[in-house]
C-alpha positions as CSV (number, residue, x, y, z in Angstrom):
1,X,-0.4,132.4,24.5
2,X,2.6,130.9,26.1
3,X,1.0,131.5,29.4
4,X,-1.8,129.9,28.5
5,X,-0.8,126.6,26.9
6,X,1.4,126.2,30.1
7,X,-1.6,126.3,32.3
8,X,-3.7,124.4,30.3
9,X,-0.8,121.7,30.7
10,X,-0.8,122.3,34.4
11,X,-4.4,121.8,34.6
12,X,-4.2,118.8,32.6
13,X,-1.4,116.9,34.5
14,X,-3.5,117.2,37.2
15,X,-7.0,115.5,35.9
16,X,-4.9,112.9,34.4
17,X,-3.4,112.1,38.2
18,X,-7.2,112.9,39.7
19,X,-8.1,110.0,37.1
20,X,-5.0,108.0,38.0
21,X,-5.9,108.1,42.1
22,X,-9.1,107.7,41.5
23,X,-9.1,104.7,39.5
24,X,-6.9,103.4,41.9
25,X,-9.0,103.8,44.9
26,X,-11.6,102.5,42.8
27,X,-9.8,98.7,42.2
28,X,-8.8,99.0,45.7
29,X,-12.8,99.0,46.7
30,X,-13.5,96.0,44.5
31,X,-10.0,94.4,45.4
32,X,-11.3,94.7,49.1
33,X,-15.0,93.7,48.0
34,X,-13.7,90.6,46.8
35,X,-12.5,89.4,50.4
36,X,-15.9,88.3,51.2
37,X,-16.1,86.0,47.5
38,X,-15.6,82.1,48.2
39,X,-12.2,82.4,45.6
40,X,-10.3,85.4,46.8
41,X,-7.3,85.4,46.1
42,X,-6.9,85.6,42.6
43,X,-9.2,88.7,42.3
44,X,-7.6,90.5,45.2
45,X,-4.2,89.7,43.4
46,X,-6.2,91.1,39.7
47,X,-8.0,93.9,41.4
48,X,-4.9,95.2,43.8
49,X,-2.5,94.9,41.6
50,X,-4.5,97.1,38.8
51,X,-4.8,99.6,42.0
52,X,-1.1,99.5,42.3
53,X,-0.6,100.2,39.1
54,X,-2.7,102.9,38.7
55,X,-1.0,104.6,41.7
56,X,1.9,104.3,40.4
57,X,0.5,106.0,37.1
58,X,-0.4,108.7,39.5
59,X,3.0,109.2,41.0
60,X,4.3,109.1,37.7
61,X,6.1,105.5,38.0
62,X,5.6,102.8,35.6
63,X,6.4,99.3,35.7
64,X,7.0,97.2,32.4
65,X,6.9,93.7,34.2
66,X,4.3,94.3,36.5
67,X,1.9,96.0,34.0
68,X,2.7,92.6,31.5
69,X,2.3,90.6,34.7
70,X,-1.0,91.9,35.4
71,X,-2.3,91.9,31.8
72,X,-1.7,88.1,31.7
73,X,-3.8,87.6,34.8
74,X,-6.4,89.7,33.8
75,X,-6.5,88.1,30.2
76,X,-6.5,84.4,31.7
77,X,-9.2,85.5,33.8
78,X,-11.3,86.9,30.9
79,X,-10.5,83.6,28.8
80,X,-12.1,81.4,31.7
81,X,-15.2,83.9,32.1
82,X,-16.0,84.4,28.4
83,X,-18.2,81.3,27.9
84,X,-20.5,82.4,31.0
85,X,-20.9,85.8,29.2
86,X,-21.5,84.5,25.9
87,X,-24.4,82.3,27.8
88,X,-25.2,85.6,29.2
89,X,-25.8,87.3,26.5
90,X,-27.5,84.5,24.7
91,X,-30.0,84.3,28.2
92,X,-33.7,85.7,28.0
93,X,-33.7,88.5,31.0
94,X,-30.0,90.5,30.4
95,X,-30.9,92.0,33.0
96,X,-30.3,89.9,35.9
97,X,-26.7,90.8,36.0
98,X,-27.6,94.4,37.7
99,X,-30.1,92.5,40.3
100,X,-29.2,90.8,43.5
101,X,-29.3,87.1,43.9
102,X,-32.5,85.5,45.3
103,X,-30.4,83.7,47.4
104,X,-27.5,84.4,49.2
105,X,-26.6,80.6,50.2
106,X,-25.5,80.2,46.7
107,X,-23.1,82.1,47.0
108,X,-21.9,79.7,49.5
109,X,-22.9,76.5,47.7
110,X,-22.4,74.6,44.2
111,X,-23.0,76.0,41.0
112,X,-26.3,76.4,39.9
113,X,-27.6,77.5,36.4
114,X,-27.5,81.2,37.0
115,X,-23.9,80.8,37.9
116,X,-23.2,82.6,34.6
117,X,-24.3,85.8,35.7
118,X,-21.5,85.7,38.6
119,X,-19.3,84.7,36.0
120,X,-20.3,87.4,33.5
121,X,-20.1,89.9,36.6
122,X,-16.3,88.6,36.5
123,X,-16.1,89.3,33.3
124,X,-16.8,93.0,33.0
125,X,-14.6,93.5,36.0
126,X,-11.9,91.9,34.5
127,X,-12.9,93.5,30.8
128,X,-12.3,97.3,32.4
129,X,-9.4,96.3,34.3
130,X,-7.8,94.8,31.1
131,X,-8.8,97.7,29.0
132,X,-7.2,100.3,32.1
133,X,-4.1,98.3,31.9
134,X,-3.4,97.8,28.6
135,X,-3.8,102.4,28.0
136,X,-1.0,102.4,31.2
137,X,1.2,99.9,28.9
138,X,0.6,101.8,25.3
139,X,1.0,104.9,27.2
140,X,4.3,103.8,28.7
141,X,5.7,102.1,26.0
């Protein structure tokens, strides 16, 4: 039984730093997909530094201030994109937020009135990067 339980520890140490390196790759792709968005820099800050600290979650490593520091960003970041979702949600076709624009100059251009859907896109990112973070900071605490 001993034997057991020490291999079923084993075995989960290692899915829980599978999920760790794997979530971080995973911010890391959208931190580098968000190169090519008109306002970069604060998502690659959100996105890379959720990477980082999944990493470090993975290497065992935990960082108080930098998991608090990112929390704040993400959560300011989910304040400013919350009334686009709520207009999202209230929208008739929920499901133009899996569909690609119609065109691609907007992305380049003003707002328009589907600029919600971009913003509630920004939401959910930042909605699963909060929700990562915040289990790393219970976790840890």
């Amino acid at each position: 039984m001993v034997c057991s339980l020490s291999v079923l520890s084993v075995v989960w140490s290692t899915l829980v730093k599978l999920w760790n390196f794997g979530t971080a790759a995973f911010f890391l792709v959208i931190a580098t997909l968000q190169l090519n968005d008109p306002d970069p820099i604060y998502w690659v800050l959100v996105y890379g530094g959720t990477a980082m600290i999944a990493f470090g979650q993975g290497l065992g490593r935990h960082s108080r201030f930098w998991t608090g520091a990112c929390i704040g960003a993400v959560a300011t970041g989910i304040i400013s994109t919350a009334p686009a979702f709520g207009d999202y949600l209230t929208s008739e076709n929920l499901s133009n937020i899996f569909s690609e624009p119609e065109n691609f100059s907007s992305f380049f251009s003003g707002m328009d009135s589907s600029d919600y859907i971009e913003n509630s896109r920004e939401f959910l990112g930042l909605v699963l990067a909060f929700v990562l973070l915040t289990a790393y900071s219970i976790k840890n605490s």
